[in-house]
C-alpha positions in Angstrom: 161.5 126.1 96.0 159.9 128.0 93.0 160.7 125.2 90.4 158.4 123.0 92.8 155.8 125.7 92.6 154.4 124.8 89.3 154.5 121.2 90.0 152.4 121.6 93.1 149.6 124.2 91.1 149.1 121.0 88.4 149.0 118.8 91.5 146.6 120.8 93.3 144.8 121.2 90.3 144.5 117.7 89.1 143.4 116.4 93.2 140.7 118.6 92.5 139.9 117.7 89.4 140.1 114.4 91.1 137.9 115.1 93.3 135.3 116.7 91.2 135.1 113.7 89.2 134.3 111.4 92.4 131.8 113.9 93.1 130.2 113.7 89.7 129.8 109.8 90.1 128.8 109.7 93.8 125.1 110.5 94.4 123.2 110.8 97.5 120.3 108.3 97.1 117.3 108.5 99.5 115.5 105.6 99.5 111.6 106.0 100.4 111.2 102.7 101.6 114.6 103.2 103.9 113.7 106.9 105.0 110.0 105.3 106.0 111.1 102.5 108.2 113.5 105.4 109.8 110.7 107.7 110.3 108.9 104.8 112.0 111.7 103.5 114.0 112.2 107.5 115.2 108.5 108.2 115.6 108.6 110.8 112.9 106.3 111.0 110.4 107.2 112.1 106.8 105.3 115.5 106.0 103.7 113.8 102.7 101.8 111.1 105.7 100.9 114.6 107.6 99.5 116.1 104.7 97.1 113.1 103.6 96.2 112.9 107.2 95.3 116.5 107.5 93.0 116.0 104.6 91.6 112.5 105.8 91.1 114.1 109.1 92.8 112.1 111.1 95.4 113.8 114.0 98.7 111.5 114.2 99.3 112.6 117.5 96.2 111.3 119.0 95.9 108.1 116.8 98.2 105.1 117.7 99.5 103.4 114.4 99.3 99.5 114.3 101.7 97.6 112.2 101.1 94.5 110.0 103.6 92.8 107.1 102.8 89.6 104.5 105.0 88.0 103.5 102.7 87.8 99.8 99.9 85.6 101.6 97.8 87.0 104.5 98.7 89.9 106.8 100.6 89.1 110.2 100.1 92.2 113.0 102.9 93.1 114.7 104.3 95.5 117.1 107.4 96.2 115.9 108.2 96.6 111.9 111.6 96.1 111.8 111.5 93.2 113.9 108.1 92.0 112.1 110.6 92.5 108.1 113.8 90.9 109.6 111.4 87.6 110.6 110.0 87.7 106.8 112.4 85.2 104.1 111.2 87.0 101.2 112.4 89.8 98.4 108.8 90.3 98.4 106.5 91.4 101.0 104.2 94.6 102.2 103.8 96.4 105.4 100.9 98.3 106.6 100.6 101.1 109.0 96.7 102.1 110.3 95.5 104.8 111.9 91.7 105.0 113.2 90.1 107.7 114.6 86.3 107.7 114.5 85.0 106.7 111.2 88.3 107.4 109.6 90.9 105.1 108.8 94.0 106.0 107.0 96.1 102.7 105.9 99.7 103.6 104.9 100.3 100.5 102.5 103.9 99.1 101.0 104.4 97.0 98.2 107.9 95.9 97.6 110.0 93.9 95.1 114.0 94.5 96.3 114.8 92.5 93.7 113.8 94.4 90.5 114.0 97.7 92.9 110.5 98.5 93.1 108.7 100.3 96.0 105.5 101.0 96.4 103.7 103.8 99.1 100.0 103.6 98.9 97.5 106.2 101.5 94.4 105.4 101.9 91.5 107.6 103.6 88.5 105.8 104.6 84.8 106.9 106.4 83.0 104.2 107.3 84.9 101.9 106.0 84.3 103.5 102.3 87.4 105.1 100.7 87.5 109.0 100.3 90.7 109.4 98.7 94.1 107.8 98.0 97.1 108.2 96.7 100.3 106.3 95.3 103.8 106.4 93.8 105.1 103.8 92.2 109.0 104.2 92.3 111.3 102.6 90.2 114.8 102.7 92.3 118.2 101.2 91.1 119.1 98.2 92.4 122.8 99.2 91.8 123.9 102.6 92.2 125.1 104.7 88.7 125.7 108.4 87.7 123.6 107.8 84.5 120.7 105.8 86.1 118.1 108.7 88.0 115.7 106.7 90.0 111.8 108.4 89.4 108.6 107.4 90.7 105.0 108.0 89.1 102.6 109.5 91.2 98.5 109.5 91.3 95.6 110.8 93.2 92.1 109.8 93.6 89.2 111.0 95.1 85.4 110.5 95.1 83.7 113.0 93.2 80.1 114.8 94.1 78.7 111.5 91.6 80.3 109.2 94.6 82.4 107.6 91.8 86.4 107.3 92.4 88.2 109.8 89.8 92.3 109.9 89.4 92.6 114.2 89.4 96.7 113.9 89.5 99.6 112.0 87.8 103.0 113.1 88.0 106.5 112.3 87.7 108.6 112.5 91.0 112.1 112.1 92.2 112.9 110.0 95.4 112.1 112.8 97.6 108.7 113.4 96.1 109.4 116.3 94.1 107.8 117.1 90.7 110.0 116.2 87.5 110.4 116.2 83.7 109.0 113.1 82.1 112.1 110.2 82.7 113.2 108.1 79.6 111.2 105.1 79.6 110.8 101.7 78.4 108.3 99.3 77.1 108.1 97.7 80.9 107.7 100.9 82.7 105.0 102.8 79.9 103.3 99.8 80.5 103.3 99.6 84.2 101.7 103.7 84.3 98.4 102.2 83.7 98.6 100.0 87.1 96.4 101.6 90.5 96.2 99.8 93.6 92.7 99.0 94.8 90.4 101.4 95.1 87.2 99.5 96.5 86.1 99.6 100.2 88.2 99.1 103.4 87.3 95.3 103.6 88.8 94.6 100.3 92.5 94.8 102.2 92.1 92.1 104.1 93.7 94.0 107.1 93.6 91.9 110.5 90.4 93.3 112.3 92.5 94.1 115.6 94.4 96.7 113.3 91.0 98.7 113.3 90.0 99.2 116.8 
């Protein structure tokens, strides 16, 4: 039995090196986009959406969200989301998700390209129907899994200033879960898709269906 006990110490030894190595190349990926429409589906909210509503002043408990996709024309309301996506033939569409309360409206806006990987989360905070503040990331997520390929996202803040003009106050790097990072390794497509914002005019210019703000 001892001349076997060698051969079992490499063996052990190599299975975990093995298994180290399968470690190395597997990496949980949360996707935003994916962990959103679960959050919907389970009526949790993320805490980034409780944050911006604290600060638009708008109480999720007591404000019933209303759902609307587009399919890259006009917006359809529906009651469902992941019914309202499945019914959608398209790698690109949005979906929005209003909450009213008063004079306040926060719109909880995605963008999304599956087929480069790109995913978009807009929040916007409006007062009669003029917007206070928003924010966006802009994340650029692998559309095939890879130890060497990170997916990032770019993240901005505006708000109106005592002038009444709308001023960007943050930019940031972030990983999928929204947490601050070193600048990524970028290339001519993505330095040049920093400089997009979404729109940053008054509630009307989303052409949200009117029954989505009663």
């Amino acid at each position: 039995m001892k001349r076997w006990l060698p051969l079992l110490a490499l063996l052990t030894g190599l299975g975990s090196s093995i298994s180290f190595a399968q470690q190395k190349t597997v990496r949980k990926f949360s996707d935003p986009f994916d962990r959103y429409l679960k959050g919907v589906k389970e009526d949790v909210p993320e805490p980034s959406l409780h944050k911006f509503a604290t600060e638009c002043g708008v109480d999720l408990a007591k404000s019933q969200p209303r759902f609307a996709v587009s399919p890259g024309g006009g917006w359809m309301q529906v009651t469902n989301l992941a019914r309202g996506l499945r019914n959608l033939d398209s790698d690109f569409y949005s979906t929005a998700e209003v909450w009213v309360e008063g004079n306040r409206v926060l719109v909880e806006i995605w963008p999304i390209s599956e087929d480069v990987g790109s995913e978009v989360r807009v929040f916007r905070c409006f007062e009669d129907s003029i917007l206070l503040q928003a924010e966006a990331i802009d994340w650029t997520v692998p559309v095939y899994q890879a130890p060497d390929v990170i997916p990032w996202g770019y993240s901005r803040r505006w708000e109106r200033g005592l002038n009444g003009h709308i001023q960007r106050i943050k930019a940031e790097f972030v990983d999928e879960l929204e947490r601050p990072i070193s600048k990524p390794k970028l290339d001519a497509d993505d330095v040049k898709g920093l400089n997009w914002s979404p729109s940053l005019g008054p509630l009307n210019e989303l052409k949200l269906p009117l029954a989505l703000l009663r």
